[in-house]
VMD Tcl script that draws the C-alpha trace (Angstrom):
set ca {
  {11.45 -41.45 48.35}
  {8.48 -41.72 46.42}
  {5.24 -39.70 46.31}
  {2.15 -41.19 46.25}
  {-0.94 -38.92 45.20}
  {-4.33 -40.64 45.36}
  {-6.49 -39.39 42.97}
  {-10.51 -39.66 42.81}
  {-13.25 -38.07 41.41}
  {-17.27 -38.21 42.12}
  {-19.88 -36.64 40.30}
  {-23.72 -37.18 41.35}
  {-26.56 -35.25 40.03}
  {-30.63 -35.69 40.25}
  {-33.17 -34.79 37.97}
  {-37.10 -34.87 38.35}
  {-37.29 -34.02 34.65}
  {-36.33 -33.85 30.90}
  {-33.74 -30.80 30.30}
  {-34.32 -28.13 27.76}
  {-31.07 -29.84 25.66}
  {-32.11 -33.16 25.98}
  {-32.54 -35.82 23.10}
  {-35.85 -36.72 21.61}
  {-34.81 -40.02 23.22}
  {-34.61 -38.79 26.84}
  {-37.73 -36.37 26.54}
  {-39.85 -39.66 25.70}
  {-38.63 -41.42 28.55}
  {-39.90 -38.92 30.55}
  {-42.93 -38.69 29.20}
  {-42.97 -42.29 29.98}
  {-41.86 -42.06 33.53}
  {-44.57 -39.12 34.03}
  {-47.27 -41.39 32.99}
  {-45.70 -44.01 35.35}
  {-46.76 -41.30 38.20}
  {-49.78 -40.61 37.39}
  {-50.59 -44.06 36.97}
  {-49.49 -44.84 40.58}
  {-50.78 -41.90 41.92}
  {-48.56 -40.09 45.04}
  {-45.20 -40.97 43.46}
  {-42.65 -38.77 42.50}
  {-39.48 -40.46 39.78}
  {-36.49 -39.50 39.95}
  {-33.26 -40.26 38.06}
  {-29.96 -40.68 39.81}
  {-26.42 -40.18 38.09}
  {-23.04 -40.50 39.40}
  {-19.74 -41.61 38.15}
  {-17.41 -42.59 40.33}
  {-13.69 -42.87 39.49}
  {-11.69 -44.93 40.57}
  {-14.39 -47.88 40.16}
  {-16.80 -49.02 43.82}
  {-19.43 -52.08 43.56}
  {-22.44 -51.66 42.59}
  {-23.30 -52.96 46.21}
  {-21.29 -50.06 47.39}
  {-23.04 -47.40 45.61}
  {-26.30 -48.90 46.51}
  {-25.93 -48.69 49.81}
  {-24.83 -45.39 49.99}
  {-27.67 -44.51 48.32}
  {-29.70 -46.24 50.63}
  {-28.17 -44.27 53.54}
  {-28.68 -41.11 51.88}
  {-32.54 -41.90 51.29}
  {-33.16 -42.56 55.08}
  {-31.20 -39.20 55.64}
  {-34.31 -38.00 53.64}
  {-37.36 -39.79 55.36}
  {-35.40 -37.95 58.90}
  {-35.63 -34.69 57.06}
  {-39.41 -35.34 55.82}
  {-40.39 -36.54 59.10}
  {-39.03 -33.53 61.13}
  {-40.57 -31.11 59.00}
  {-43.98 -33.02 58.87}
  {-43.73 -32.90 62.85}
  {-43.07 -28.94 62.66}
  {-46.02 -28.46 60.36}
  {-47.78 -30.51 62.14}
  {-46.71 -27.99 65.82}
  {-47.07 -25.36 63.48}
  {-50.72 -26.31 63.07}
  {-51.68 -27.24 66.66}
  {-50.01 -23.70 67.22}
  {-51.94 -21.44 64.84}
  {-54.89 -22.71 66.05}
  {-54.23 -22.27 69.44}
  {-52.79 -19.05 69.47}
  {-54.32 -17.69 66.02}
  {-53.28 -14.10 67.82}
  {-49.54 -14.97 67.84}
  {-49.46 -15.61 63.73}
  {-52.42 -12.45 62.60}
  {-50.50 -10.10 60.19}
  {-50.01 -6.43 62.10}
  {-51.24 -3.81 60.14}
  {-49.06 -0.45 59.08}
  {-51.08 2.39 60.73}
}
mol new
graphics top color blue
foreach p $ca { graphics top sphere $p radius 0.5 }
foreach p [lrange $ca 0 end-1] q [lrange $ca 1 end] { graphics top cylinder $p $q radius 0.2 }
display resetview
């Protein structure tokens, strides 16, 4: 009887910025993509990597992506709400968040 083993492997990283060991190449395309930002104002660029073995569409990886962005707007939304509590809260009940003072 045969064996079978199915083997894959998935790396993914992000990076908001040039490494220390990066190529003269890479550290002026992020000087590029910073001046991008500033020229749009509010944005923030971010480079995605991944290999993915064995082999998935394009299509595939984009919409996983996609998924994992609106996973991210979620998480930005609930902690804008809690800030936003947070804030209703401490003005409110300023007592409830005033430092106590070692006698």
């Amino acid at each position: 009887m045969k064996v079978y083993k199915p083997e894959w492997q998935c790396t993914f990283s992000v990076n908001d910025g040039a490494e220390e060991r990066a190529s003269w190449k890479e550290r002026i395309a992020w000087r590029i993509r910073e001046f991008a930002d500033k020229l749009d104002g509010g944005g923030r660029t971010l480079k995605v990597q991944y290999t993915v073995y064995p082999l998935v569409s394009r299509q595939e990886i984009d919409n996983c992506l996609g998924k994992g962005f609106e996973v991210t707007q979620s998480l930005l939304t609930q902690l804008a709400h809690q800030a936003a509590c947070e804030d209703v809260m401490r003005d409110a009940k300023a007592e409830l968040y005033q430092q106590s003072r070692p006698q």
